[in-house]
N, C-alpha and C positions, 0 to 999 in steps of 0.2 A: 107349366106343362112342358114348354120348350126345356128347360132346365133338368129335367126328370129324364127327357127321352136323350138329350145331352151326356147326362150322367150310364144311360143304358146304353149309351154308343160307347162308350170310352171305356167302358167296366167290358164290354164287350172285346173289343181291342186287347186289354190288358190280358184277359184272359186266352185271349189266339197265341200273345206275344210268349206267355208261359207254355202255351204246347210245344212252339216252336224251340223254348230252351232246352224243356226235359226230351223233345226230338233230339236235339243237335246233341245232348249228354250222351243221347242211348250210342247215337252214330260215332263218338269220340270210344266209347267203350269197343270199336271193333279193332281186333290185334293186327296188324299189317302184315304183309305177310315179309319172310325173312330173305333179307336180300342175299346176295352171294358173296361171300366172305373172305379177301383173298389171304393165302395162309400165310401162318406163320414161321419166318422164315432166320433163325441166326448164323447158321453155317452154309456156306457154299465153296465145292472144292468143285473143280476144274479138271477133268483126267486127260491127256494128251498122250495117247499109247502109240509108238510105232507099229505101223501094219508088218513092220519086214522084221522088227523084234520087239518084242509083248517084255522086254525087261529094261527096255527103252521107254521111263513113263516119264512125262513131264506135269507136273502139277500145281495152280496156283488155287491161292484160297481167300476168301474174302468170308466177316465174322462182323457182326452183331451180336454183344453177349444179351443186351436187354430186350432182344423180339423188337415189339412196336412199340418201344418206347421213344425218347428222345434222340437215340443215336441210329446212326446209318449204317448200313452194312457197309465195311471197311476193307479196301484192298490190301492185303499183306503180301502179294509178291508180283512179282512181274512174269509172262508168259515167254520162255526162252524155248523158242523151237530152231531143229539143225536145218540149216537150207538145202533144199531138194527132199527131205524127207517127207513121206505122208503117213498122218496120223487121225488114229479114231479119237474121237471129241465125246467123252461122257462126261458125268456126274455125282457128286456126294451131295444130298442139300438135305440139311436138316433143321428140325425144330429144335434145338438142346435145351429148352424151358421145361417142356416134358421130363418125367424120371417113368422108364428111360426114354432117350431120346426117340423123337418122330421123325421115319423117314417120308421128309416129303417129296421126293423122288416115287413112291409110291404111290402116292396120292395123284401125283400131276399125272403119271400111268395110268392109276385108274379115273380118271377123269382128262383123259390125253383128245376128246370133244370138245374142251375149252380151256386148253393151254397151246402154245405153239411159243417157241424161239426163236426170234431176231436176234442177227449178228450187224457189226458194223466195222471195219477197219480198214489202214490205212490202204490205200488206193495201191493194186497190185503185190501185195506180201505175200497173195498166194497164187502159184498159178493155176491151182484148181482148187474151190472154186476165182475166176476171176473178177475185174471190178471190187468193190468197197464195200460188198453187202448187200443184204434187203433189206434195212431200217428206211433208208429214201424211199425204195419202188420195191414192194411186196414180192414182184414177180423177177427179182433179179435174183441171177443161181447162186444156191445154197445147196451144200449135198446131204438133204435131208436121209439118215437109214431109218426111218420110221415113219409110222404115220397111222392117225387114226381109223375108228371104224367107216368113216364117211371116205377115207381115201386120201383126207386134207395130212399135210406134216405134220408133226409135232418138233422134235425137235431133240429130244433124250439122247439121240445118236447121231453125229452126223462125221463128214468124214477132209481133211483138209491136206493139201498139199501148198508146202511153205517154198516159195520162191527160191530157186538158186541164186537170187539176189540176195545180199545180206540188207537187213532192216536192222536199225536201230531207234530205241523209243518212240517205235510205232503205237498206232495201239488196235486191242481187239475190244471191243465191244457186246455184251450180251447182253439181252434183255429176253424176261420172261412175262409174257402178256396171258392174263385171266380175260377172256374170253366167250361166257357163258350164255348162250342163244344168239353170239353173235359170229361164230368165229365160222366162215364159209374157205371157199376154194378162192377166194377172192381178199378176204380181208386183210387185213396189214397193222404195222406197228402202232399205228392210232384207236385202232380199234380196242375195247375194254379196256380193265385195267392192267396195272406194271407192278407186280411181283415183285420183283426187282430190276435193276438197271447198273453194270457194273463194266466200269471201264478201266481195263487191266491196261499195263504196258505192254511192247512184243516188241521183244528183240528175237534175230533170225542171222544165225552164221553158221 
């Protein structure tokens, strides 16, 4: 009898342990939901327009031909600005994987909520803005001309005056932070992810 009610214990058991698999099956079959993707990026050019003449343009470019494959987006030239001049700071960024190509310049516009640009360089190259940048301390000036629907920067446009000191193999530093649910009036260079991160030379005579 002991044996019996034994055997109705343990057949009992086996059978919970079985609900609890085809449970845990059903729960594995739910789709996660999609994370936020940051794009894909091979070309990035750099515009440096004189405010005092629009045919004074200075531009550097950095390329990844394989997107997210094994290689890195690659500096191809050095940033040479005239000393004392001030210059508007855009943009070319694309995807060239696409036929034709994806401007994502676009994209980070219409999702300018959760993108924003950090800068980083050499201590004094410009005297507006001044200091090294915001990559260390979020809240140090940047001459942001943009800015999203909440009022926070972005970064698409911003505006620079290069030291009447001459700089030589200084450098500028940009970086493009993905951002998504997190990017407030406060946030900074740590926060989300890094787009990209590309550290040009600057030379300034």
């Amino acid at each position: 009898m002991n044996t019996i009610n034994l055997f109705k214990k343990y057949s009992l058991v086996g059978l919970l342990a079985s609900g609890c698999l085809f449970t845990s099956c059903d729960s594995d079959d739910v789709v996660p939901e999609i994370e936020n993707e940051l794009e894909v990026i091979t070309d990035v050019k750099l515009i440096f327009t004189n405010t005092a003449d629009d045919t004074d343009v200075v531009t550097a470019t950095a390329q990844d031909p394989d997107g997210p494959g094994l290689e890195d987006l690659v500096i191809k030239d050095a940033i040479n600005l005239g000393a004392g001049k001030t210059y508007t700071l855009t943009y070319e960024i694309m995807n060239k994987l696409e036929e034709p190509g994806e401007d994502i310049g676009e994209e980070i516009l219409d999702e300018d909520d959760e993108h924003q640009f950090f800068f980083g360089f050499t201590e004094d190259a410009f005297s507006n803005p001044t200091g090294n940048g915001n990559i260390d301390n979020a809240s140090d000036d940047i001459n942001y001309e943009d800015e999203d629907d909440n009022g926070n920067p972005v970064g698409l446009e911003t505006t620079w005056t290069a030291s009447a000191t001459s700089v030589s193999n200084g450098e500028f530093r940009v970086v493009l932070k993905h951002q998504p649910d997190v990017k407030t009036a406060t946030s900074g260079f740590n926060d989300g992810d890094t787009d990209f991160d590309l550290k040009f030379v600057l030379n300034i005579q």
